[in-house]
C-alpha positions in Angstrom: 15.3 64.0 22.1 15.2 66.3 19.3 17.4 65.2 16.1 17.8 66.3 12.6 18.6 63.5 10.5 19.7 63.8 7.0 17.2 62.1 4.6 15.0 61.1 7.5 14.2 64.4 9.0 13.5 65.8 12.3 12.5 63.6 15.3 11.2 65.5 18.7 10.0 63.2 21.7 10.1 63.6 26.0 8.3 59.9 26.3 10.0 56.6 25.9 7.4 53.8 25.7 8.7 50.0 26.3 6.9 46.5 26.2 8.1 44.2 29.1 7.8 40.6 27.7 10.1 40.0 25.1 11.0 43.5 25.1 12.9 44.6 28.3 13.0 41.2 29.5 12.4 37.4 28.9 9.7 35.3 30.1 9.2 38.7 32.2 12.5 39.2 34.1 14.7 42.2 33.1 18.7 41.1 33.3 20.4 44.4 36.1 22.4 46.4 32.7 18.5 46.8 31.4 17.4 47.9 34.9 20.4 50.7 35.3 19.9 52.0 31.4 16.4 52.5 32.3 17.6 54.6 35.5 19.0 56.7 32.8 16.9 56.9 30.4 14.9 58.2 33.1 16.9 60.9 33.5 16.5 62.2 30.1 12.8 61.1 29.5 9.8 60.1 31.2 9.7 56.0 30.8 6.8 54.0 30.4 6.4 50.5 30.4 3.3 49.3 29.2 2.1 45.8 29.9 -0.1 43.0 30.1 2.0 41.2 32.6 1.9 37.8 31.4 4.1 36.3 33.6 3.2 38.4 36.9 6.0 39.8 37.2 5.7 43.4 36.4 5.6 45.7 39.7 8.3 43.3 40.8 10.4 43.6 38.3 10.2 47.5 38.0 10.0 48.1 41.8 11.8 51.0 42.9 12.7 51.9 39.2 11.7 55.9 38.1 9.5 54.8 35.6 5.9 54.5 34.8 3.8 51.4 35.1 0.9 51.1 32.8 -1.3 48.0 32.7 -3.2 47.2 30.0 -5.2 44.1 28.8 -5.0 44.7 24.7 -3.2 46.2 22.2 -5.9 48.5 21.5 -5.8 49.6 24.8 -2.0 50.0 25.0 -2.3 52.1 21.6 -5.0 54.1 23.2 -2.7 55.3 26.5 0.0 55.8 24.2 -2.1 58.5 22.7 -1.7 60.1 26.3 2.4 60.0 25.8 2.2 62.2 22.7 5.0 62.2 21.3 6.8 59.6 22.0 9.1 56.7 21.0 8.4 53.2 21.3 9.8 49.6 21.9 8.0 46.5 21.7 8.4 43.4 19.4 4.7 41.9 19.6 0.9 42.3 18.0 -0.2 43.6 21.0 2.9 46.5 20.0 2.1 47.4 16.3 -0.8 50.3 16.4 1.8 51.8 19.8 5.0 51.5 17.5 2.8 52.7 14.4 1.8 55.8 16.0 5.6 56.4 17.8 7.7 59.1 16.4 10.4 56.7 16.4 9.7 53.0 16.7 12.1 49.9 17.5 11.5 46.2 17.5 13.3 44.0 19.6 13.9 40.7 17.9 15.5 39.3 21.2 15.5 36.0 22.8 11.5 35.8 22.7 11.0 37.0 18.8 9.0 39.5 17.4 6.4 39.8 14.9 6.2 40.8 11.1 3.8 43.1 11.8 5.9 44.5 15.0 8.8 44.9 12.7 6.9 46.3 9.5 5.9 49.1 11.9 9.3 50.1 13.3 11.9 52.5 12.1 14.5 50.5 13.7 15.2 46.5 14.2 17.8 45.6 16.7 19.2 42.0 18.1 18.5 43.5 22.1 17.0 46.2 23.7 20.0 47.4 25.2 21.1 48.8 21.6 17.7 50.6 21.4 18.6 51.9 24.4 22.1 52.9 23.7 20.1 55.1 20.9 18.0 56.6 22.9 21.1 57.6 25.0 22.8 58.5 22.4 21.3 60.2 19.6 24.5 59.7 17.4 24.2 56.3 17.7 20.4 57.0 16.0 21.4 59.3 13.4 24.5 56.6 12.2 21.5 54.3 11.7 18.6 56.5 10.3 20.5 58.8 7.7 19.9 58.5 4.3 
C-alpha cells in the first residue's frame, strides 16, 4: 500500500503482519470470511502470521492458505522477524504484539472477543471492534485514509 494521508502523512508497506490468537481468530480458530479476506489480502501483499500457537492450532488453521507461517516463542522474538518484513503493517492485540505493532508502519489492535492490551493499543495507529475492519482497510485504503486524516 502506498497512501498519502492528510495530517498523517505518507504510509508505504508490501508486508501485512497478523497475530493469530485473539487476533485472526478466538481461542485459535479463524471463522471462513477471515480465511477468504486473507486470500485477498494475499493478493495484494505478502501475509504473515506470526505465532506462538497456543492452542495448537496454527498450521491447521492456515493450511492451504497463501500466507506465511512464522513461529515464535516471545514477543521479542516475534519483534525480531518482523524486522525481516521491513516495512510492514501489523495486527495483533497482545504483550507478546507491542515492540511488532511499535515498529509497523501502520499498526491495528484488535480488541475482539479475546481483548487486548493497554500496551497493544497504546502502540497502534488504529483500534477496531474485529479484524475484519482492519482488514477491510488494508483492502481498501479509503477506508484507512477516512480514519487516519487529520
Amino acid at each position: 500500500m502506498e497512501a498519502s494521508i492528510p495530517n498523517f502523512g505518507r504510509i508505504s508497506f508490501k508486508n501485512v503482519l497478523f497475530d493469530l490468537n485473539g487476533t485472526l481468530g478466538k481461542e485459535g480458530h479463524l471463522e471462513g470470511e477471515v480465511k477468504r479476506l486473507l486470500e485477498r489480502l494475499a493478493d495484494k501483499y505478502t501475509v504473515v502470521v506470526l505465532s506462538a500457537d497456543t492452542f495448537g492450532t496454527l498450521e491447521e488453521e492456515l493450511r492451504g492458505l497463501p500466507v506465511r507461517i512464522e513461529r515464535v516463542s516471545s514477543g521479542t522474538e516475534k519483534a525480531e522477524i518482523a524486522e525481516g518484513y521491513k516495512p510492514y503493517a501489523a495486527v495483533g492485540n497482545g504483550n507478546n504484539d507491542v515492540a511488532m505493532l511499535e515498529g509497523a508502519e501502520l499498526a491495528f489492535c484488535v480488541i475482539g472477543p479475546e481483548g487486548a492490551t493497554t500496551d497493544a493499543l497504546l502502540a497502534s495507529d488504529v483500534v477496531v471492534r474485529d479484524v475484519k475492519d482492519a482488514m477491510a482497510m488494508l483492502l481498501d485504503e479509503r477506508k484507512l485514509i477516512a480514519t487516519l486524516r487529520g
